[in-house]
C-alpha positions as CSV (number, residue, x, y, z in Angstrom):
1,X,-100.1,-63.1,-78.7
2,X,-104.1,-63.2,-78.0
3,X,-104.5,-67.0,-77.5
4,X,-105.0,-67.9,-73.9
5,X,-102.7,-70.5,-72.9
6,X,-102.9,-73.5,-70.3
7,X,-101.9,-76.7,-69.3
8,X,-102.8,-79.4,-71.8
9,X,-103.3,-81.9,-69.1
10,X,-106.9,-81.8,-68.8
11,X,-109.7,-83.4,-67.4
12,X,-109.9,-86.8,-69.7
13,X,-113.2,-88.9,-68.9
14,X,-112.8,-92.9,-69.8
15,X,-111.8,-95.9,-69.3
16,X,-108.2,-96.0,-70.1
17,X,-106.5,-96.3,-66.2
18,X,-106.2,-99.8,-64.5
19,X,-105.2,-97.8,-61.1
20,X,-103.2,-95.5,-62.4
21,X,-101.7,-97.3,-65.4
22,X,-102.7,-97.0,-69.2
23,X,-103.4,-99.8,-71.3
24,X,-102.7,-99.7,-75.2
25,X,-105.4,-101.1,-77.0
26,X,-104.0,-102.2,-80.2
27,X,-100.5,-103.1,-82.3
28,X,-97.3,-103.7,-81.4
29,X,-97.2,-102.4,-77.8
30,X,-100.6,-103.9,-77.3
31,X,-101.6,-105.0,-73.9
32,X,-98.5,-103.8,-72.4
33,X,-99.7,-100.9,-69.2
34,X,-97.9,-97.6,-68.6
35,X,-97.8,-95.4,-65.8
36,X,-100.4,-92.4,-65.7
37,X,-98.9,-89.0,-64.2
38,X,-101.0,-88.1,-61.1
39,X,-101.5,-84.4,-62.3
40,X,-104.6,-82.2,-61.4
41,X,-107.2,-82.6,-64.3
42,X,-105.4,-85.5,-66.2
43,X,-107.6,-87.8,-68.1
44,X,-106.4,-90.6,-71.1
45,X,-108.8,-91.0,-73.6
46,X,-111.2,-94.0,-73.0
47,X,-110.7,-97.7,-74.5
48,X,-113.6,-97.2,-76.9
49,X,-113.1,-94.1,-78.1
50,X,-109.7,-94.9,-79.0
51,X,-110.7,-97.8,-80.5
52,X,-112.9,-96.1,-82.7
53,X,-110.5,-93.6,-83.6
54,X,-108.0,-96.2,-84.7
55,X,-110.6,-97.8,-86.9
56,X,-111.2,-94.8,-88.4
57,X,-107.5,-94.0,-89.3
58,X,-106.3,-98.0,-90.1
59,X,-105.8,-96.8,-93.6
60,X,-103.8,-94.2,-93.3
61,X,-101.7,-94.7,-89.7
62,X,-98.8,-97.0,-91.2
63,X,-96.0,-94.9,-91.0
64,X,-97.6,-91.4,-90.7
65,X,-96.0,-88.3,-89.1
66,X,-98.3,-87.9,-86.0
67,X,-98.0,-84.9,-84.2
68,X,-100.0,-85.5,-80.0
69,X,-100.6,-81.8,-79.3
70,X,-101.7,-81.7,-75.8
71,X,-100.6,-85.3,-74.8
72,X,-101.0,-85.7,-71.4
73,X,-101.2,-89.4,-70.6
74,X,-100.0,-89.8,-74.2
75,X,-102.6,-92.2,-74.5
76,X,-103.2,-91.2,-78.7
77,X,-99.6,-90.9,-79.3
78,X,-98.3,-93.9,-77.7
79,X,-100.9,-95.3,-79.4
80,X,-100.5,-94.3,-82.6
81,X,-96.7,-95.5,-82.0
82,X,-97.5,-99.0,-81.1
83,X,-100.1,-99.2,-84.5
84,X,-97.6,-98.2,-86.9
85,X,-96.7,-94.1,-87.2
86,X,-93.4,-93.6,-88.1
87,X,-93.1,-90.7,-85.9
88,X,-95.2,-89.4,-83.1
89,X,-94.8,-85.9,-81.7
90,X,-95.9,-85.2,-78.5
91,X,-96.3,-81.8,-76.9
92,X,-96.7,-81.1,-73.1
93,X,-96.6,-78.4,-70.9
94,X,-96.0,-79.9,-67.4
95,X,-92.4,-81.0,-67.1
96,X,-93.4,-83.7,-64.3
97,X,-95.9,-85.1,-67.0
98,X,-93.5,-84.6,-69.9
99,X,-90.8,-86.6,-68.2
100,X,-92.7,-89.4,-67.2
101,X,-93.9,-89.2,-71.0
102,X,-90.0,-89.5,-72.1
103,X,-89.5,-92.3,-69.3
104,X,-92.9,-94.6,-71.0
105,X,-91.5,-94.2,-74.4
106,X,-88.1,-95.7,-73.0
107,X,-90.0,-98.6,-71.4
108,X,-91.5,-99.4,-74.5
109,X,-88.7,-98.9,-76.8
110,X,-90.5,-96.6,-78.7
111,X,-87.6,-94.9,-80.3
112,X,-90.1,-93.2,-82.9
113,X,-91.7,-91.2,-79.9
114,X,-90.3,-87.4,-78.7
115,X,-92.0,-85.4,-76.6
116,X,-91.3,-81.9,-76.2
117,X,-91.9,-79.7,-73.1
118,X,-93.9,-76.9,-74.2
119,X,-97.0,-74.8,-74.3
120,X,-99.1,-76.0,-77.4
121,X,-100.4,-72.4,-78.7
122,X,-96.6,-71.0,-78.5
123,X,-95.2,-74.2,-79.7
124,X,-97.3,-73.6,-82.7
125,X,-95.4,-70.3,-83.6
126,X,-92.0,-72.5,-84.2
127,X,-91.0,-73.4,-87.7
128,X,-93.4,-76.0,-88.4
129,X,-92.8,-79.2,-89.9
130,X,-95.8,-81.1,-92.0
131,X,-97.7,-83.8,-90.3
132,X,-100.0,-86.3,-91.5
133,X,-102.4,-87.1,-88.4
134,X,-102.6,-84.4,-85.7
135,X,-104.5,-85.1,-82.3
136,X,-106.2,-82.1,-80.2
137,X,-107.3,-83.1,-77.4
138,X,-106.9,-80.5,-75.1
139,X,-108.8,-78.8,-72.0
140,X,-112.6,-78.9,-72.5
141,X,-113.0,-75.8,-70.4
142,X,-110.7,-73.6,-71.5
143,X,-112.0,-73.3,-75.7
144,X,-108.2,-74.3,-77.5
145,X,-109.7,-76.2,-80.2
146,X,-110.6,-73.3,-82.1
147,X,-107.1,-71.5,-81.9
148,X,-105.1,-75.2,-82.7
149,X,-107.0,-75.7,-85.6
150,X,-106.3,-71.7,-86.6
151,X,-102.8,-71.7,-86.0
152,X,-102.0,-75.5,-87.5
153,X,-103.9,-74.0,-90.9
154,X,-102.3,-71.0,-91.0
155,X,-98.5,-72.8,-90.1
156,X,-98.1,-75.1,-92.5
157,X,-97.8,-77.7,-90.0
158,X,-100.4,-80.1,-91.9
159,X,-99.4,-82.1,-94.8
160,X,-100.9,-81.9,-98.3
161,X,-103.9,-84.9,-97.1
162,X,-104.0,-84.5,-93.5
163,X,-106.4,-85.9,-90.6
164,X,-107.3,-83.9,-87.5
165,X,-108.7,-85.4,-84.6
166,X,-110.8,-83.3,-81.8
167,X,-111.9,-84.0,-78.8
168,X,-114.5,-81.8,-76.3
169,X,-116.9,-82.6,-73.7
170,X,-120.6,-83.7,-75.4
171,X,-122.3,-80.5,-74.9
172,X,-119.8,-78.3,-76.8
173,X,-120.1,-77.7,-80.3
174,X,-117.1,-77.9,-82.6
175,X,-115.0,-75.0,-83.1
176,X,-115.4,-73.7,-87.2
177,X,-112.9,-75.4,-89.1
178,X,-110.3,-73.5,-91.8
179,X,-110.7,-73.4,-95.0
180,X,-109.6,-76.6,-96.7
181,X,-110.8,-79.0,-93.8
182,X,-113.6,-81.3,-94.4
183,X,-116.0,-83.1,-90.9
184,X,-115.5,-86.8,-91.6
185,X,-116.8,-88.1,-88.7
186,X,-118.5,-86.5,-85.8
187,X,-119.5,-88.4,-82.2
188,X,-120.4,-88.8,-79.1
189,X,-119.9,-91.3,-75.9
190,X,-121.0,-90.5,-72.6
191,X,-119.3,-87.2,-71.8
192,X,-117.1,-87.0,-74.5
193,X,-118.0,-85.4,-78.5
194,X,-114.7,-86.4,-80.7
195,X,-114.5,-86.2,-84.7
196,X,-112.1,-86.4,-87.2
197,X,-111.7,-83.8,-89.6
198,X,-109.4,-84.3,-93.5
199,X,-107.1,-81.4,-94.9
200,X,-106.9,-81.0,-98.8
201,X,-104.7,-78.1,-100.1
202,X,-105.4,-77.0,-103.7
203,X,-103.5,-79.0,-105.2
204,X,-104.1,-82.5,-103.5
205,X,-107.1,-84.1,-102.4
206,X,-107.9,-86.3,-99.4
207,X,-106.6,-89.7,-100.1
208,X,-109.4,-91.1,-102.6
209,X,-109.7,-94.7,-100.8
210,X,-109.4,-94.0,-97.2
211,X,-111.8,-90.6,-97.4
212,X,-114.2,-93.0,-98.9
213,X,-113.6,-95.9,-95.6
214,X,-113.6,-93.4,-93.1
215,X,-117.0,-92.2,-94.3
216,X,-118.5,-95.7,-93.8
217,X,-120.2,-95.9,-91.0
218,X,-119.0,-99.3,-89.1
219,X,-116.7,-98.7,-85.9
């Protein structure tokens, strides 16, 4: 196939290791500190940013199918575990990263987690299964938003009102979105641009009240 492939474990600027652990912010798990994988370009996504991101998706997390496509750290998935999804997907490429992955989802009795050893792009070709909240957050240098967002459109992997969240270094510009997907929210902290994009197929729109909360602009 013509997509480039890589590890998904890429460089991730913030604040989200207390020497070498990572803290979850918020819910059920919060406070609690899980090892980070000492991997070559691995970076959890920051405190505030996934703060932010969680405020954005409060509406709609309870119970979603969340699908972590490049997870590294697993700091959005186990996250999104801890606040409520009702399943959380995680994809990984590494198999040292993936099992320590398995091994923090153990610890915290996240039965609700699976993380699957895989490349992303080719993982993507499966027989896809609907999610409702998707995270790509994958190398900044290596231009795999554009190509997630292609083949999760074309795949059927996204579920009749669907979020997408994205993630790139500041001074990138987002990748063009599908048909169908709507910019909801579009920012930037320090190093790091991330947004959150909605899915509508023709026959359902994005969910009235939370399109309409996630288009307000407090954090």
């Amino acid at each position: 196939m013509p997509w480039r492939t890589a590890t998904p474990t890429a460089v991730r600027a913030g604040n989200g290791k207390d020497g070498g652990r990572l803290r979850i912010i918020g819910g059920r798990f919060r406070g609690r500190k899980i090892p980070v994988p000492e991997h070559p370009g691995l970076r959890p996504t920051g405190d505030r940013v996934r703060e932010t991101l969680f405020n954005w998706l409060q509406p709609v997390i309870a119970g979603a199918r969340c699908l972590d496509l490049f997870a590294g750290s697993g700091a959005l998935g186990f996250e999104a575990a801890s606040r409520g999804a009702g399943e959380v997907i995680m994809v990984e490429r590494s198999e040292r990263v993936a099992g320590l992955l398995r091994a923090n989802a153990r610890t915290l009795g996240a039965s609700h987690v699976q993380v699957h050893m895989a490349d992303a792009l080719r993982w993507l070709t499966g027989a896809a299964r609907p999610f409702d909240l998707v995270f790509l957050d994958p190398p900044f240098d290596q231009d795999l938003l554009g190509p997630s967002c292609a083949l999760l459109s074309a795949g059927g992997w996204l579920a009749p009102a669907a979020y997408i969240y994205l993630e790139t270094s500041a001074d990138r510009a987002l990748p063009e979105l599908p048909a169908g997907w709507s910019l909801l929210r579009d920012k930037r902290t320090g190093q790091v641009r991330y947004a959150l994009a909605g899915f509508h197929d023709e026959d359902v729109r994005l969910k009235g009240a939370a399109s309409a909360i996630l288009r307000e602009p407090t954090e």
